[in-house]
Z-matrix of the N, CA and C atoms (Angstrom, degrees):
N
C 1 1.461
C 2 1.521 1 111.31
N 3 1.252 2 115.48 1 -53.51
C 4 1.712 3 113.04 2 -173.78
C 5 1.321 4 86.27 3 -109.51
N 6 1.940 5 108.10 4 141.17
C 7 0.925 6 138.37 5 139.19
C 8 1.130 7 144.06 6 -109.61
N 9 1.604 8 144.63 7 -146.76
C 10 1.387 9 125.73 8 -169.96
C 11 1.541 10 111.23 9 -91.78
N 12 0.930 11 107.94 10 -8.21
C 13 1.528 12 123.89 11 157.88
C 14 1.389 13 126.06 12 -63.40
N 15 1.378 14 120.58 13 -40.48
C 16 1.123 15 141.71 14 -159.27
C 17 1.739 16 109.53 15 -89.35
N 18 1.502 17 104.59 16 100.70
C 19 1.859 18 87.74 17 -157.65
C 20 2.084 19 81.55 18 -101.58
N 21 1.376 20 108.73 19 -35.47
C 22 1.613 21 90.75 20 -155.88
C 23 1.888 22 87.43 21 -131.27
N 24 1.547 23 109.37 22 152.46
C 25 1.659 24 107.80 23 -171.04
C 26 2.196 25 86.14 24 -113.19
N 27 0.268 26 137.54 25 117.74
C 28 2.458 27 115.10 26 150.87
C 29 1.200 28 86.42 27 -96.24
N 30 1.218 29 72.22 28 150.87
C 31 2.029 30 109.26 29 -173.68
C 32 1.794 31 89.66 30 -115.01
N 33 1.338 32 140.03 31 85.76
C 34 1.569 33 104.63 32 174.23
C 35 1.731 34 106.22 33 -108.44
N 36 1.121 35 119.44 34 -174.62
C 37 1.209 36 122.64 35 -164.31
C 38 2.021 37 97.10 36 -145.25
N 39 1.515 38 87.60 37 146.77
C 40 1.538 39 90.13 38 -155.81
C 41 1.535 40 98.14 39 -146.77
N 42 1.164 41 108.18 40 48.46
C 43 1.805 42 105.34 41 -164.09
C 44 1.822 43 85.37 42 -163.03
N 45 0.908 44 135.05 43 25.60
C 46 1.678 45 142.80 44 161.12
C 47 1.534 46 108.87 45 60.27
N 48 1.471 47 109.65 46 29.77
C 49 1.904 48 117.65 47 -174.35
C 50 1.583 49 98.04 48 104.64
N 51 1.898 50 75.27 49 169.96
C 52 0.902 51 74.37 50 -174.88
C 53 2.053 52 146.07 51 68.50
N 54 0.778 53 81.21 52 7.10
C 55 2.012 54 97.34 53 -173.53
C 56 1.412 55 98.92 54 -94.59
N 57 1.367 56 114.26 55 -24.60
C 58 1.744 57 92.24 56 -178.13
C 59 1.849 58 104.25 57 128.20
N 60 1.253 59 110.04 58 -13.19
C 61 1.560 60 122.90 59 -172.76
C 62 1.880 61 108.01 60 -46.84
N 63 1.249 62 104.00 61 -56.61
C 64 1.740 63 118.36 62 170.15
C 65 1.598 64 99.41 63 -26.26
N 66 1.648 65 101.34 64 -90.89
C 67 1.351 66 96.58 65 -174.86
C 68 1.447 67 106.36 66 -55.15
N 69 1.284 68 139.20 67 -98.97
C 70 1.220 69 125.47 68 -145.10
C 71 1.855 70 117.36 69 -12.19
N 72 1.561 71 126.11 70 -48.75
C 73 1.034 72 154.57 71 119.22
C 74 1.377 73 110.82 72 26.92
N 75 1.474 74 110.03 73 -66.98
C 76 1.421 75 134.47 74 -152.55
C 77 1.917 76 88.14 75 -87.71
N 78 1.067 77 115.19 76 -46.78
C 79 1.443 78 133.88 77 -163.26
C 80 1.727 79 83.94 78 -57.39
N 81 1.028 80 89.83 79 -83.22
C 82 2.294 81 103.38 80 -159.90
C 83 1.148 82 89.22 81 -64.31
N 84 1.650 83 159.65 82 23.16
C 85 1.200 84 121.24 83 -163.80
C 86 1.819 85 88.05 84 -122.79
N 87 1.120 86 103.21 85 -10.17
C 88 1.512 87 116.75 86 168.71
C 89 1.755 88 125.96 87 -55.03
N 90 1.705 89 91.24 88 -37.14
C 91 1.266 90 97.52 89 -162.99
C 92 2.470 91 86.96 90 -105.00
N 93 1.136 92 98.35 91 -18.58
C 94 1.778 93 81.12 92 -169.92
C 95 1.511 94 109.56 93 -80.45
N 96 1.323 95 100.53 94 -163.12
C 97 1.601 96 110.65 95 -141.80
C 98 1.869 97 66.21 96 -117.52
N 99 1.489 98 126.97 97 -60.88
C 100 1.262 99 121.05 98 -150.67
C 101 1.351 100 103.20 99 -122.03
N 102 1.512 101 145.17 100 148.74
C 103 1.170 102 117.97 101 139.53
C 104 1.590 103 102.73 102 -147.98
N 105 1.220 104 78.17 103 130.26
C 106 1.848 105 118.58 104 -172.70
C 107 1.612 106 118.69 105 -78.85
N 108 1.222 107 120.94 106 130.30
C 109 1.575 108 128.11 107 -176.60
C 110 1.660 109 110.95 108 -101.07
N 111 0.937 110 144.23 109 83.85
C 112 1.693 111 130.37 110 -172.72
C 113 1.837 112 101.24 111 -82.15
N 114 0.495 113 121.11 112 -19.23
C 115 1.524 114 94.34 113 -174.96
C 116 1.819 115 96.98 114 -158.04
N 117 1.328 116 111.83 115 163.03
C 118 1.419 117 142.78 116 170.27
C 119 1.517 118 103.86 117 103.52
N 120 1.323 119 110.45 118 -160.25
C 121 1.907 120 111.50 119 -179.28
C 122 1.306 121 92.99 120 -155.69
N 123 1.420 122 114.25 121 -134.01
C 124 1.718 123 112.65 122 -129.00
C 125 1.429 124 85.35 123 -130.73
N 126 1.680 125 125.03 124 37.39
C 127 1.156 126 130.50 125 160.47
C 128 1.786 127 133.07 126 -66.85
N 129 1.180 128 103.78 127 -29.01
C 130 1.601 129 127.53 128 178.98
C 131 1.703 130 105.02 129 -109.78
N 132 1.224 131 105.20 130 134.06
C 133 1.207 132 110.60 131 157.43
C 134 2.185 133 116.83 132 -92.02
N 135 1.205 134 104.96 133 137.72
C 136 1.218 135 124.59 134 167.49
C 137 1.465 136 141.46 135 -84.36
N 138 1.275 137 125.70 136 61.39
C 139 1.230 138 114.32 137 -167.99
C 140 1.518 139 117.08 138 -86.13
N 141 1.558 140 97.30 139 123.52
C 142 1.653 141 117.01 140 -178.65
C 143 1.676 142 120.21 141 -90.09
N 144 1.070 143 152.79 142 113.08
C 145 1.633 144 135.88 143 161.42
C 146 1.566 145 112.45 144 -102.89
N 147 1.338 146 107.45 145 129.95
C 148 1.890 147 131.35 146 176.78
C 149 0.973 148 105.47 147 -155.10
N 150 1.837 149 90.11 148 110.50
C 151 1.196 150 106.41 149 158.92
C 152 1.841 151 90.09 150 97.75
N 153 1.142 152 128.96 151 -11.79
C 154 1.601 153 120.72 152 -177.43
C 155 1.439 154 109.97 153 116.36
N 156 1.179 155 100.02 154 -27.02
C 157 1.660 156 115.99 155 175.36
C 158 1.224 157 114.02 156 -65.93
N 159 1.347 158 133.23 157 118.70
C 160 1.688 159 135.77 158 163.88
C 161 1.501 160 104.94 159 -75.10
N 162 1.507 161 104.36 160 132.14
C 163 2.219 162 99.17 161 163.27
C 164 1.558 163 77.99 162 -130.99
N 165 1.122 164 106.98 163 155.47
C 166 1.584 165 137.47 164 161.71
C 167 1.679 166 112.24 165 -95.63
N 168 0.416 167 127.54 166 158.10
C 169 1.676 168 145.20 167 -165.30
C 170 1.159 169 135.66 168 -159.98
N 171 1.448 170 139.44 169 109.70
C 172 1.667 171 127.32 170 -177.59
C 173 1.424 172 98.17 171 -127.86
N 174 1.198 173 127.20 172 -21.51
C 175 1.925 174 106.45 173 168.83
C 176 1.422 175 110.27 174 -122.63
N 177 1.169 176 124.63 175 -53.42
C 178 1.082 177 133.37 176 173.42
C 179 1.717 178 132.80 177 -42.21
N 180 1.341 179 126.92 178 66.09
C 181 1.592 180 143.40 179 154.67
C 182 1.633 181 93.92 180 38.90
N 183 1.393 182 147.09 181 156.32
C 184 1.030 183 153.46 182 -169.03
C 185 1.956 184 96.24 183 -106.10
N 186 1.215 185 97.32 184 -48.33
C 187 1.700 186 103.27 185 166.63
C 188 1.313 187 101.65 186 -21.97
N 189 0.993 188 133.48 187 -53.60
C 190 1.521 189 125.89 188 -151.09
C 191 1.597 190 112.26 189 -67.85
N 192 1.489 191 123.98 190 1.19
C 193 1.489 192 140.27 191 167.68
C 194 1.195 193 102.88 192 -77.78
N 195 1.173 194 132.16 193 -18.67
C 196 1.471 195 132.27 194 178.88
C 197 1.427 196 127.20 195 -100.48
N 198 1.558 197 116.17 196 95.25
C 199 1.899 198 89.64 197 -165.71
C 200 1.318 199 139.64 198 -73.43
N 201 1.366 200 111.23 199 16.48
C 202 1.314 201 126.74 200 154.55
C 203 1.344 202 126.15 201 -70.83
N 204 0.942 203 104.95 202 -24.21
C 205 1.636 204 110.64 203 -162.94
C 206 1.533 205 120.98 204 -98.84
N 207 1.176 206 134.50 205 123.18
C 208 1.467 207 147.34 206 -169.42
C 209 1.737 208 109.33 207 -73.59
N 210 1.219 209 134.85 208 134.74
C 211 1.293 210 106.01 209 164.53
C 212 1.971 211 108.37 210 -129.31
N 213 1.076 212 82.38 211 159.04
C 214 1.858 213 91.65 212 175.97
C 215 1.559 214 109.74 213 -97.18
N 216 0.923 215 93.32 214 135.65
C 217 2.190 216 92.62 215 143.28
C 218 1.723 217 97.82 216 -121.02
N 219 0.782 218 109.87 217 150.63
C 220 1.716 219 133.27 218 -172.89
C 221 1.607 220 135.57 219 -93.37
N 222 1.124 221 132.80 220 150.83
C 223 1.496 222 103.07 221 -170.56
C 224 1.710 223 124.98 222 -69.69
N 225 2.124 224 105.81 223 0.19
C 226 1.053 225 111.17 224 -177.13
C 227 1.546 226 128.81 225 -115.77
N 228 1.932 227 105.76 226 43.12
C 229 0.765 228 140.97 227 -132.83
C 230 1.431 229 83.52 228 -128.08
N 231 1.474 230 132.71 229 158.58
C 232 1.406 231 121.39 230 175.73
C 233 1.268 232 84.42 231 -152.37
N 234 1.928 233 114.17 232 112.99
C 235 1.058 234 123.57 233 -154.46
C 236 1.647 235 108.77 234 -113.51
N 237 1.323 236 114.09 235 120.02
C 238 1.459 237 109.10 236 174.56
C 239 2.072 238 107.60 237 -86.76
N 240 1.374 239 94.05 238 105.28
C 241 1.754 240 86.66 239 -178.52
C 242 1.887 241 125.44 240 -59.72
N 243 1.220 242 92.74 241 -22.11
C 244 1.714 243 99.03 242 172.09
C 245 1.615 244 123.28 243 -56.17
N 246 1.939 245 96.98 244 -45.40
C 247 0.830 246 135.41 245 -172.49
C 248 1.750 247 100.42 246 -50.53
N 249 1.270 248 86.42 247 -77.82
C 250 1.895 249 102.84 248 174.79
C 251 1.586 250 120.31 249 -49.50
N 252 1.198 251 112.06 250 -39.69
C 253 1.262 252 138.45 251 -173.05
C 254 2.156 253 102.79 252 -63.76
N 255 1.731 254 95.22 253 -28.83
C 256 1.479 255 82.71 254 178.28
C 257 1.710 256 98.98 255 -125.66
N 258 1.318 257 123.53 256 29.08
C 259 1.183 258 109.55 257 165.69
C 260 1.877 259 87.44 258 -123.41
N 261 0.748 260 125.49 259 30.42
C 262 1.796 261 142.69 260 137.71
C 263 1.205 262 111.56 261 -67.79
N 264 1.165 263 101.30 262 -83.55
C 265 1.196 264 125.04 263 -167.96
C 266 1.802 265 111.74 264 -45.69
N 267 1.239 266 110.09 265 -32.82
C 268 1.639 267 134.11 266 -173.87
C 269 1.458 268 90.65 267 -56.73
N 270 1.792 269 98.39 268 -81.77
C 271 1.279 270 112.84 269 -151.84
C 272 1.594 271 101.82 270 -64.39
N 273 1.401 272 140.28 271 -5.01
C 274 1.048 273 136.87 272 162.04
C 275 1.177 274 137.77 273 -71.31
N 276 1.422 275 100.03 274 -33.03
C 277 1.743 276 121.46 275 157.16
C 278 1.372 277 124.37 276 -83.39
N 279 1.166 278 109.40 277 22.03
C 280 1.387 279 115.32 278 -170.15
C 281 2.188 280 91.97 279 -139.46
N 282 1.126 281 83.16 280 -6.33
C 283 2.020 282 72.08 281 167.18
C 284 1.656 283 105.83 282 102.66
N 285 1.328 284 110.53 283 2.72
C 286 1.744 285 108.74 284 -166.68
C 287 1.363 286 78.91 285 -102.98
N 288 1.796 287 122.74 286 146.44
C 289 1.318 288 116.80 287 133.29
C 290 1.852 289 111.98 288 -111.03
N 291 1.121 290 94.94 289 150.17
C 292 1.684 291 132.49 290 -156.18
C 293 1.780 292 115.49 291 -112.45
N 294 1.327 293 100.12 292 -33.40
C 295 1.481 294 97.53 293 -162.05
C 296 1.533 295 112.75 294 -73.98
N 297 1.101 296 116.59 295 -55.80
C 298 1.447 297 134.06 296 169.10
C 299 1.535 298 114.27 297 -22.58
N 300 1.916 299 89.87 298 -46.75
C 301 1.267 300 108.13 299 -154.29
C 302 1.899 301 112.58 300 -86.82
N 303 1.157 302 105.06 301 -5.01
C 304 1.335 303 112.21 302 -163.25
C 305 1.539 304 112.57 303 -127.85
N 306 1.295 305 106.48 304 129.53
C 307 1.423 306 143.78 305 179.77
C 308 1.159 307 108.86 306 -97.04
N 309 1.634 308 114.05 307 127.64
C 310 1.858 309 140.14 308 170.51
C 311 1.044 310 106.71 309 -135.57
N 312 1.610 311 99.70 310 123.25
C 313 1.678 312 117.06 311 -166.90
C 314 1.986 313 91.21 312 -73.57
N 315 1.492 314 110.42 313 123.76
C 316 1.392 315 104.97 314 163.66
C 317 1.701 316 121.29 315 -37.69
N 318 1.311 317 133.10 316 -34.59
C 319 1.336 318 150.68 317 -158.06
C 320 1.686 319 105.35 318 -107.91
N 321 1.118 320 111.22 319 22.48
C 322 1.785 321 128.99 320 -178.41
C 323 1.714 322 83.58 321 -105.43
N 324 1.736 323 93.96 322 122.45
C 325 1.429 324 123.09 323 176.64
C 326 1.408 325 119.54 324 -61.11
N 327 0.883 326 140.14 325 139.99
C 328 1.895 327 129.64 326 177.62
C 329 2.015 328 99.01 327 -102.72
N 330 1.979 329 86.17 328 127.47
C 331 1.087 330 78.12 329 158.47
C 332 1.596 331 118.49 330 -109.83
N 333 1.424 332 114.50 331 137.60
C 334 1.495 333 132.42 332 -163.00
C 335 1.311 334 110.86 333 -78.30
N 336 1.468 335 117.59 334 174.01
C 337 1.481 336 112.07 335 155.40
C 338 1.254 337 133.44 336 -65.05
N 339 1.242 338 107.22 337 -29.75
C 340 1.965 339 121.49 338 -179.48
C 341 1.338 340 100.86 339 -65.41
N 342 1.774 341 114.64 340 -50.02
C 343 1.355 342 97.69 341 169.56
C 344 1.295 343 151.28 342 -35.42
N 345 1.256 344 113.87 343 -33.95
C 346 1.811 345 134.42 344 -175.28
C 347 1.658 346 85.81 345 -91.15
N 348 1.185 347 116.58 346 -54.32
C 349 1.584 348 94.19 347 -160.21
C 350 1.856 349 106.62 348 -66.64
N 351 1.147 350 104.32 349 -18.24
C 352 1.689 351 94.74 350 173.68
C 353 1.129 352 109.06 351 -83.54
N 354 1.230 353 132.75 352 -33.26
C 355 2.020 354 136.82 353 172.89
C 356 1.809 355 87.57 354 -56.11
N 357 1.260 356 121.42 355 -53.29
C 358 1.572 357 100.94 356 -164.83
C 359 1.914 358 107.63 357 -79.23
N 360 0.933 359 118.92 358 1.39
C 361 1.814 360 121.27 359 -164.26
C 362 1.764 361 89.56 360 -99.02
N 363 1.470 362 110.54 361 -60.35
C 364 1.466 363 108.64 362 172.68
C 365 1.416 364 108.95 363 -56.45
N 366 1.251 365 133.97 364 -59.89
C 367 1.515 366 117.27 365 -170.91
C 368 1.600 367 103.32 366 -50.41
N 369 1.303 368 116.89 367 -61.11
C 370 1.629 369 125.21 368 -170.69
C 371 1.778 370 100.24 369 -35.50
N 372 1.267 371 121.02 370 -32.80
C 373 1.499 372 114.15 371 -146.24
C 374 1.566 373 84.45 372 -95.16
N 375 1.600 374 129.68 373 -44.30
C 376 1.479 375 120.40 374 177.75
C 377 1.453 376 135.79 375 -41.25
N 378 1.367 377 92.03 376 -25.66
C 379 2.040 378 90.11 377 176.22
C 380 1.062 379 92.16 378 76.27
N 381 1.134 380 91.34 379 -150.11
C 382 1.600 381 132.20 380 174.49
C 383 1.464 382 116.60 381 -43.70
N 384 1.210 383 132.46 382 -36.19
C 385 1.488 384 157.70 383 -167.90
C 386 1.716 385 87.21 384 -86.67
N 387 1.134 386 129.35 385 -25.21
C 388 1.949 387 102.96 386 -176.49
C 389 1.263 388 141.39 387 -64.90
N 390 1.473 389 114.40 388 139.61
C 391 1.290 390 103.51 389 -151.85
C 392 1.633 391 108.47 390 -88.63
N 393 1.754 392 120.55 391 1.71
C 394 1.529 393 110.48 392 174.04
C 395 1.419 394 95.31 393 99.59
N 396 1.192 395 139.13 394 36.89
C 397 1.606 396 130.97 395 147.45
C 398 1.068 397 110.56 396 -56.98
N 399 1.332 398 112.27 397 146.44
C 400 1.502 399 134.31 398 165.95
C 401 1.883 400 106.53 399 -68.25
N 402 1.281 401 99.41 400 -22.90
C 403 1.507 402 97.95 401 -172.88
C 404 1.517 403 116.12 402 77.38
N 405 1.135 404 132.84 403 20.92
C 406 1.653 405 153.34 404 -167.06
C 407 1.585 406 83.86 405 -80.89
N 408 1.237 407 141.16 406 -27.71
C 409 1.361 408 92.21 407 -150.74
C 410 1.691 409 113.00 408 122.05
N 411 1.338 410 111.86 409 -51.22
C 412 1.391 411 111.93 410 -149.80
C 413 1.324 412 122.08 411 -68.89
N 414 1.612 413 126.54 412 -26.57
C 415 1.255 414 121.43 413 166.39
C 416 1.282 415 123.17 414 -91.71
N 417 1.423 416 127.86 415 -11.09
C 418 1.673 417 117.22 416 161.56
C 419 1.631 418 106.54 417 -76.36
N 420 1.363 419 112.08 418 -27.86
C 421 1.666 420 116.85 419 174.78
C 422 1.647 421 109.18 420 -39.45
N 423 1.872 422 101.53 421 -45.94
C 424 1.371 423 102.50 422 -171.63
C 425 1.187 424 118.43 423 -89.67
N 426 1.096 425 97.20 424 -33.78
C 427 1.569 426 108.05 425 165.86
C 428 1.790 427 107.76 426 -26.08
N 429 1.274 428 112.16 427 -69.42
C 430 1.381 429 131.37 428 -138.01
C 431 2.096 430 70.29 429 -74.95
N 432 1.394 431 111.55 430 -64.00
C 433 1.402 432 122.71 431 -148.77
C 434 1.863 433 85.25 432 -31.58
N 435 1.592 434 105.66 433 -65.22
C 436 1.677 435 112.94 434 -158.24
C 437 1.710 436 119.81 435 -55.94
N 438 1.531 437 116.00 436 -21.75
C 439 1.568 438 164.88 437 141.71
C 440 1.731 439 92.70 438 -15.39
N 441 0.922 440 104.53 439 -64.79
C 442 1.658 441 129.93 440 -154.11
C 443 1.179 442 101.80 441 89.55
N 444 1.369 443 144.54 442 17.14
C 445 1.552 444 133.31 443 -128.96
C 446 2.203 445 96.82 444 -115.98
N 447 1.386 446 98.44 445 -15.90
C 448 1.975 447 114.77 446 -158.52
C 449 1.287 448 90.21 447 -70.62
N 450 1.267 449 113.99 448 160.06
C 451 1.149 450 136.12 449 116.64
C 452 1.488 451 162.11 450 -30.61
N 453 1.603 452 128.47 451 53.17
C 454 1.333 453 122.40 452 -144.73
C 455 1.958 454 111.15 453 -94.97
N 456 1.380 455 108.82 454 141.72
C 457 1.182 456 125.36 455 177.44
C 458 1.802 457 105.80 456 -5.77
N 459 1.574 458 108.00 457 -59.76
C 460 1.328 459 95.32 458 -171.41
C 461 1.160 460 121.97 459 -94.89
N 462 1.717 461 122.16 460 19.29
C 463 1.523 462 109.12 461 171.74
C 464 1.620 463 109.95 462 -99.36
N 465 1.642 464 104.80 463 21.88
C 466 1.622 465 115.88 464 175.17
C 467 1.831 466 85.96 465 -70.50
N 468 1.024 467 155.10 466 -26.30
C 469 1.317 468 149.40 467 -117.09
C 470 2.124 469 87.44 468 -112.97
N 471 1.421 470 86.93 469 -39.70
C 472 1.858 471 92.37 470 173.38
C 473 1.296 472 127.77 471 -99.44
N 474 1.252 473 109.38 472 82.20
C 475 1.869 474 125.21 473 -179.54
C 476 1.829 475 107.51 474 -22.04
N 477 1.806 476 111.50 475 -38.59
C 478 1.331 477 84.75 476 -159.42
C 479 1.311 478 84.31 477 -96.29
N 480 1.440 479 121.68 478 -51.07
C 481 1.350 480 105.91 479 175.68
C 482 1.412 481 138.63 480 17.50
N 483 1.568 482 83.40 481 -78.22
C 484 1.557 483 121.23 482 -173.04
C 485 1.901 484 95.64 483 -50.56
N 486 1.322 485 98.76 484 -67.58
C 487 1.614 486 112.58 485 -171.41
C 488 1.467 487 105.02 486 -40.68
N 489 1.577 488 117.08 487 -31.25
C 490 1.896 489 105.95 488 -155.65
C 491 1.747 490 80.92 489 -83.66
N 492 1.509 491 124.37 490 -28.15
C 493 1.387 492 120.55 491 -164.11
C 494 1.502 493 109.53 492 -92.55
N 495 1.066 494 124.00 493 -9.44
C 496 2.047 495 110.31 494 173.41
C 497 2.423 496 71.28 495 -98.29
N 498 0.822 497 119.50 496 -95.80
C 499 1.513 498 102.67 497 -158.94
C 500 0.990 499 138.76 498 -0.82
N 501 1.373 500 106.48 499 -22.57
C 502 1.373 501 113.48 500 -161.57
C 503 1.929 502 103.88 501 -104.40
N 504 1.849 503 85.91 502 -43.36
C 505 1.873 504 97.43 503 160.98
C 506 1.154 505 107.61 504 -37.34
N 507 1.612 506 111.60 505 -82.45
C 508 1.529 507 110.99 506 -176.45
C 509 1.018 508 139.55 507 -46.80
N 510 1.454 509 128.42 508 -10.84
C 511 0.765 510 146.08 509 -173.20
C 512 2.025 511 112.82 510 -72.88
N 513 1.372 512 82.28 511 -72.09
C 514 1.810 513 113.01 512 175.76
C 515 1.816 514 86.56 513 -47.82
N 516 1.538 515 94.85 514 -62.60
C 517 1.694 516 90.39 515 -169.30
C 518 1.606 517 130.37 516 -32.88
N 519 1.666 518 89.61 517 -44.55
C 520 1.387 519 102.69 518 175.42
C 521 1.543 520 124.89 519 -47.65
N 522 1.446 521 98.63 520 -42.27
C 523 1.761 522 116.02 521 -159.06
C 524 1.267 523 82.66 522 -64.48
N 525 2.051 524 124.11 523 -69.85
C 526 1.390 525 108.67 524 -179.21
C 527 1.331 526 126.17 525 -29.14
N 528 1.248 527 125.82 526 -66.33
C 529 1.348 528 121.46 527 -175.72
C 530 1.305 529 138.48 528 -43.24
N 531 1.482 530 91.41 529 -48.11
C 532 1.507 531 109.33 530 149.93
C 533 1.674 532 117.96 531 -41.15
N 534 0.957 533 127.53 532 -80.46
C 535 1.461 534 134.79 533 177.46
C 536 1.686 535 111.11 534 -38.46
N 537 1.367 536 117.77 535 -37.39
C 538 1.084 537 117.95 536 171.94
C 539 1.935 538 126.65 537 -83.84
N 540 1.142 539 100.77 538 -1.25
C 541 1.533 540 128.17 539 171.35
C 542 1.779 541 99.04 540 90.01
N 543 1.228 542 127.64 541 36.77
C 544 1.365 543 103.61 542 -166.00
C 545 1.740 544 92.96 543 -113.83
N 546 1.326 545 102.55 544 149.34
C 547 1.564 546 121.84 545 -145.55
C 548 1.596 547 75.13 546 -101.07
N 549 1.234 548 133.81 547 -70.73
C 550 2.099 549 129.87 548 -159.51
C 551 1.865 550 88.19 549 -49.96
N 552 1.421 551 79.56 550 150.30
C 553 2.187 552 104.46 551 -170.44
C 554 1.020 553 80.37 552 -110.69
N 555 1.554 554 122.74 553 147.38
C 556 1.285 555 148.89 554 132.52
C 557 1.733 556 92.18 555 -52.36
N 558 1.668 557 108.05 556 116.60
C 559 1.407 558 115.87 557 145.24
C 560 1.665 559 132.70 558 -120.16
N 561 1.810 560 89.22 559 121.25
C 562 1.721 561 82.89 560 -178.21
C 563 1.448 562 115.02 561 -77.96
N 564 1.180 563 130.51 562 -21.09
C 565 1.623 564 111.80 563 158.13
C 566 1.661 565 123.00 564 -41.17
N 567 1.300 566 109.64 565 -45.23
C 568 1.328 567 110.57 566 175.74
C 569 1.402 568 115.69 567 -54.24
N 570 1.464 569 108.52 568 -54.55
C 571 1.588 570 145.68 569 -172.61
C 572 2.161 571 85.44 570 -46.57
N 573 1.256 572 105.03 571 -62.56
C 574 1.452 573 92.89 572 -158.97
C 575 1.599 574 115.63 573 -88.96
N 576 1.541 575 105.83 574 -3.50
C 577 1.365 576 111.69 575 170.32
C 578 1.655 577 98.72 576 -66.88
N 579 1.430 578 116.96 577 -65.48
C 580 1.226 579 92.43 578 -170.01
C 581 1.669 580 125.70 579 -74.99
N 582 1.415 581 123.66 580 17.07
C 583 1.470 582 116.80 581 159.39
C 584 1.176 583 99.79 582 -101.55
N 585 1.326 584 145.71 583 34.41
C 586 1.435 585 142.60 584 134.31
C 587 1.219 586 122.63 585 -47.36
């Protein structure tokens, strides 16, 4: 497929998921040097097989089966760190190393805990009208990103920062929840214990 000609491939997808992008993905990602994720989060699961072996995947680039290969997540990427944090941990116990190999755009959005619980309070409240979220997170993630309101990779670096920005999440979060009758609080103490 790539030759010396061939400096850059995009894979994009134009059918709202689902179209087949993964595999195709899986195909070229064998033969590249990098392959880069710009946007979505840890809403879809990915299942990869090499070599006979199945890995599952929801943030982490499929490249990363290859130990040549570098991978990105992007700044338009809306990143759940737990998320990543245990499909690390996976592919590490499973014989792949990853760390070396992997790139996080500082400007990659965090998705929080308040996030998922408002993806699941809005779906709950649609009825009949829902559109089938996974509940990940991923559209209050963006929400907040377009907001200016998120959390990005490198303002983990400013303790209070961080604090005026899940407070303020939880906060808003709350009111939603509230409005939607749901009794569990968004807590940013919790929220920032675990980005400790």
């Amino acid at each position: 497929m790539f030759d010396e000609r061939t400096r850059c491939v995009v894979l994009v997808g134009v059918q709202w998921g689902d179209e087949g992008k993964g595999k195709i993905t899986d195909v070229l990602a064998e033969q590249a040097t990098l392959v880069a994720r710009y946007q979505g989060g840890a809403n879809a699961g990915h299942t990869v097989l090499v070599d006979g072996e199945e890995f599952i995947l929801h943030l982490i680039p499929s490249g990363a089966l290859y130990p040549d290969v570098r991978c990105v997540l992007g700044n338009g990427v809306v990143l759940d760190p737990w998320t990543l944090i245990d499909e690390i941990e996976m592919l590490q116990s499973r014989g792949v190393e990853i760390e070396d190999r992997l790139g996080v755009s500082r400007r990659a959005h965090l998705v929080l805990p308040y996030h998922k619980q408002l993806d699941g309070a809005k779906e709950a409240a649609k009825g009949s009208s829902r559109i089938g979220t996974t509940k990940r997170g991923i559209g209050p993630a963006y929400r907040d990103k377009i907001a200016r309101n998120g959390l990005r990779v490198c303002d983990l670096a400013d303790r209070d920062y961080c604090w005026d920005v899940v407070r303020e999440g939880a906060a808003a979060a709350n009111a939603v929840l509230d409005y939607y009758g749901v009794e569990e609080r968004a807590d940013s103490e919790a929220v920032m214990t675990r980005l400790a």
